[in-house]
C-alpha positions as CSV (number, residue, x, y, z in Angstrom):
1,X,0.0,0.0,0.0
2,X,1.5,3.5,-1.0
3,X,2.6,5.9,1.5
4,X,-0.7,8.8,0.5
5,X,-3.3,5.6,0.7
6,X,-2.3,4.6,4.3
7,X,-1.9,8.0,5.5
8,X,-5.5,8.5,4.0
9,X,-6.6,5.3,6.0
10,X,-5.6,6.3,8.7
11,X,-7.5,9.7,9.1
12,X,-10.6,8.2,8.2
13,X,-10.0,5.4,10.6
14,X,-9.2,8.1,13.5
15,X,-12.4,10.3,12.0
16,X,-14.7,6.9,12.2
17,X,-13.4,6.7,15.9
18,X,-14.7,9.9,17.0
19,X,-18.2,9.7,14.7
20,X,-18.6,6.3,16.9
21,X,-17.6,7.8,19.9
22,X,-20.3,10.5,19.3
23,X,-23.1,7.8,19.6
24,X,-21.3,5.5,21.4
25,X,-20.1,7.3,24.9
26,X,-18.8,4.1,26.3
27,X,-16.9,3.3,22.9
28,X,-13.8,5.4,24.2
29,X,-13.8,3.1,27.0
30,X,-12.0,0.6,24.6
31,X,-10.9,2.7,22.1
32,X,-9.8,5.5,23.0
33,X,-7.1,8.2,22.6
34,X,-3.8,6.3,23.7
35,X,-5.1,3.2,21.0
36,X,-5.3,5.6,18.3
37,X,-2.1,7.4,19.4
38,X,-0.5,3.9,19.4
39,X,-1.9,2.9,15.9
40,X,-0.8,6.4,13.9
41,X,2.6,6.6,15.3
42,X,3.1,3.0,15.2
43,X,1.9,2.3,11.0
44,X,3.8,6.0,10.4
45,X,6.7,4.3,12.2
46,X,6.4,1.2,10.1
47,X,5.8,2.7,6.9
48,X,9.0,5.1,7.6
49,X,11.0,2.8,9.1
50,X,11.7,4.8,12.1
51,X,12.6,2.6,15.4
52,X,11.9,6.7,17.1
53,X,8.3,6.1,15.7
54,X,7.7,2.8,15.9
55,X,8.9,3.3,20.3
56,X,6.8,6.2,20.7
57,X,3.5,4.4,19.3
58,X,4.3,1.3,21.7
59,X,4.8,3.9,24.8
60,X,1.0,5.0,23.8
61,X,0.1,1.5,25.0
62,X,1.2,2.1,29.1
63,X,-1.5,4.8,29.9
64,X,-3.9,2.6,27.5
65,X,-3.1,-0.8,29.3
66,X,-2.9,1.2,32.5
67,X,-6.4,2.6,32.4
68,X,-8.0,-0.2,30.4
69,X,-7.3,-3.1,33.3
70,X,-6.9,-0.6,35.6
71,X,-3.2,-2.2,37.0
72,X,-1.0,-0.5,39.4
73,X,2.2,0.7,37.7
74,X,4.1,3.9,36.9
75,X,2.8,4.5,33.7
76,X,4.6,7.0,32.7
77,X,7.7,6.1,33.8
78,X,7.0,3.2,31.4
79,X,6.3,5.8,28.9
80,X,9.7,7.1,28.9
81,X,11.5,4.3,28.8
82,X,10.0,2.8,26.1
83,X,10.4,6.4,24.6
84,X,14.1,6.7,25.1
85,X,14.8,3.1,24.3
86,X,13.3,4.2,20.8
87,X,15.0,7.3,20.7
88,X,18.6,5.4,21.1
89,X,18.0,3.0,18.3
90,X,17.2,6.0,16.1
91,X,20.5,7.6,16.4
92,X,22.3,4.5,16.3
93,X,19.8,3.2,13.4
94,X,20.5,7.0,11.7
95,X,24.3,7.2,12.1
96,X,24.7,3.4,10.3
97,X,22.5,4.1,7.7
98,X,24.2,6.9,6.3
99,X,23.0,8.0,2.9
100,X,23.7,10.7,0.0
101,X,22.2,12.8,-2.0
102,X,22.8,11.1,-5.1
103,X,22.7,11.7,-9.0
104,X,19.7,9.9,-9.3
105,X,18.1,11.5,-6.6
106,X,14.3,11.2,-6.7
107,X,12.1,14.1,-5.8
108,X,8.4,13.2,-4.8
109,X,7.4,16.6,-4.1
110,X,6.6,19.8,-6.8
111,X,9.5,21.4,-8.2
112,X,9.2,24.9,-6.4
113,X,9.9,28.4,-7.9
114,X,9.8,31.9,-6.5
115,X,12.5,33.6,-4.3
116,X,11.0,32.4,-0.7
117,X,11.0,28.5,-0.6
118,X,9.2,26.5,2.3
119,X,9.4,23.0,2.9
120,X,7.6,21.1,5.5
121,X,8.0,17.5,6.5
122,X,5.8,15.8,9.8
123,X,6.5,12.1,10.1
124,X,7.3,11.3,6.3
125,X,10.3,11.2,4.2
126,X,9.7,14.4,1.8
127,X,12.4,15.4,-1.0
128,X,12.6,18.5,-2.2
129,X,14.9,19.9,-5.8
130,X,14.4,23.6,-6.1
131,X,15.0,25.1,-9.4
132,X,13.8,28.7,-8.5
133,X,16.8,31.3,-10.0
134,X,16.1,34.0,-7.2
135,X,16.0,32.7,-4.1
136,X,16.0,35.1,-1.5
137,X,15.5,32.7,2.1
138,X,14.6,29.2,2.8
139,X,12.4,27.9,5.4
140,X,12.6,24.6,6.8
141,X,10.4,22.6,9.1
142,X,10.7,18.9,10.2
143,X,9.5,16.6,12.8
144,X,9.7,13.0,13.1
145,X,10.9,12.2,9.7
146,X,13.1,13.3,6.9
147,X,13.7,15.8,4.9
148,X,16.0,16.4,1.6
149,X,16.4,19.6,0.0
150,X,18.3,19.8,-3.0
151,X,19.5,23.2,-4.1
152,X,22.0,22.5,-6.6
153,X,20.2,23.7,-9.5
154,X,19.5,26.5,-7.6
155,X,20.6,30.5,-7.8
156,X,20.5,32.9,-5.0
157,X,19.3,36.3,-5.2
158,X,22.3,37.9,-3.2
159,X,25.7,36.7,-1.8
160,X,23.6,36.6,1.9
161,X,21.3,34.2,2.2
162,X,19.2,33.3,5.3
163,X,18.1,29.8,5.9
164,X,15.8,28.7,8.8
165,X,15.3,25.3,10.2
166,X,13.5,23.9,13.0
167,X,13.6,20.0,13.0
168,X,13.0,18.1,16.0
169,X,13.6,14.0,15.4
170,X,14.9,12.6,12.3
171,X,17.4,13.7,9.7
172,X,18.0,16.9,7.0
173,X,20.0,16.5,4.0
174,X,20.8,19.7,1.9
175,X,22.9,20.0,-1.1
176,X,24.2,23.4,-2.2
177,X,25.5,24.7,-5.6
178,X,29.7,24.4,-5.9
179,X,29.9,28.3,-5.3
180,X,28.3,28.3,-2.0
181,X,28.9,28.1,1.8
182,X,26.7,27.4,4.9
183,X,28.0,28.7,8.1
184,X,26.0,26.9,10.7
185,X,27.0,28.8,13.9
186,X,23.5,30.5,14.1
187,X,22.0,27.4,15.0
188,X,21.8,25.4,18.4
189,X,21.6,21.9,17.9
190,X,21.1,20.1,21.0
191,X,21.4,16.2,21.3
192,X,22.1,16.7,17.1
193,X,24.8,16.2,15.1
194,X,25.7,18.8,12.4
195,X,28.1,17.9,9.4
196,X,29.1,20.4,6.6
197,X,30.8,18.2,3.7
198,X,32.8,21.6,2.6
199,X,33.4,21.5,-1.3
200,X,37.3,22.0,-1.2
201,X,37.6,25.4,-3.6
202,X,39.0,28.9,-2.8
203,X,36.5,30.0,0.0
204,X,37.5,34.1,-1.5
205,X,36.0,32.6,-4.6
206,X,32.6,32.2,-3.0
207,X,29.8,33.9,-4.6
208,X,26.7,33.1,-2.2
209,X,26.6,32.5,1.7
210,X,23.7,31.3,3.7
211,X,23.4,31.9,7.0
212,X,21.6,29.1,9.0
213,X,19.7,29.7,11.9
214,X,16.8,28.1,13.9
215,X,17.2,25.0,16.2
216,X,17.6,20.9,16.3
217,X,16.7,18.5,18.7
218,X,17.3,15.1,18.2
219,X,18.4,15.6,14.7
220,X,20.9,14.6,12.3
221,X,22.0,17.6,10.1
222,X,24.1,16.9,6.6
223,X,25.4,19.5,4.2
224,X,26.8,18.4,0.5
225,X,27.6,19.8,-2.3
């Protein structure tokens, strides 16, 4: 089943929850906001292949077991360690599965023009080429997932270029143009990892710089060219 169709599913299945619940009041009793909670992040965690995901669904399932048989535990301690033990195999699953942005690199989002680009990417591998000959900033947002932005075939407006990114759990891939640097000492990056694969050229030759600012948590930051 494609990526769109099960993310589809899913909203219907959490929208056919709450219509029941409407006319049902005891139906949250055994399905209720943990279960569904457990079921998104779980199948988004599958479908992504994110062990982060796929740990933070089966947390979901402490307060739900709690409540549901009413047993006496620390639920949320359980939470959390279920959540961190998923959070650990992400880095370690992200730092040995290290990938490039390729010559064959696929693109399953539209090509974006214009001189202010903004991408977005919430629990789902999105890849972005820009092709836009102005561009003027770039603003990034990611949670849970991945997200690849290819500005090779790009051309900047100016030799300063501001870039923005909040991401908060997964991984950002960029790729700049041969002319270009990214100085990344605007950006805090805690529990991250931020690595700038410097093309090796006269940096006085240097026609465009971007400036990156904004924050990571959790993240995994790459730079190409």
């Amino acid at each position: 089943m494609e990526r769109f169709n099960l993310r589809s599913f899913l909203l219907l299945l959490l929208a056919a929850c709450f219509i029941a619940s409407a006319f049902i009041p005891d139906f949250w009793i055994m399905v209720n906001y943990n279960l569904v909670f457990f079921v998104a992040f779980f199948c988004f965690g599958i479908l992504n292949r994110r062990p982060l995901l796929i740990f933070l669904g089966l947390a979901f399932l402490s307060p739900y077991v709690h409540d549901l048989l009413n047993l006496d535990f620390e639920q949320w301690n359980l939470f959390s360690g279920i959540f961190l033990i998923g959070l650990a195999l992400e880095l370690l699953y992200g730092r040995s599965q290290k990938k490039g942005l390729t010559k064959d690199y696929k693109v399953n989002k539209n090509d974006q023009e214009g001189p202010h680009i903004s991408v977005k990417t919430y629990m789902a591998e999105d890849r972005y080429r820009i092709y836009s000959q102005e561009v003027e900033t770039v603003d990034m947002n990611m949670a849970f997932g991945e997200l690849w932005l290819d500005l090779s075939q790009a051309s900047f407006a100016s030799s300063q270029v501001a870039v923005h990114l909040d991401a908060k759990f997964g991984e950002v891939h960029i790729r700049l143009p041969h002319a270009c640097v990214m100085d990344t000492t605007g950006i805090s990056h805690p529990l991250s990892s931020v690595k700038v694969d410097r093309f090796e050229s006269d940096l006085e030759q240097v026609e465009t710089r971007l400036h990156l600012s904004g924050s990571l948590f959790c993240t995994e930051l790459e730079v190409e060219y």
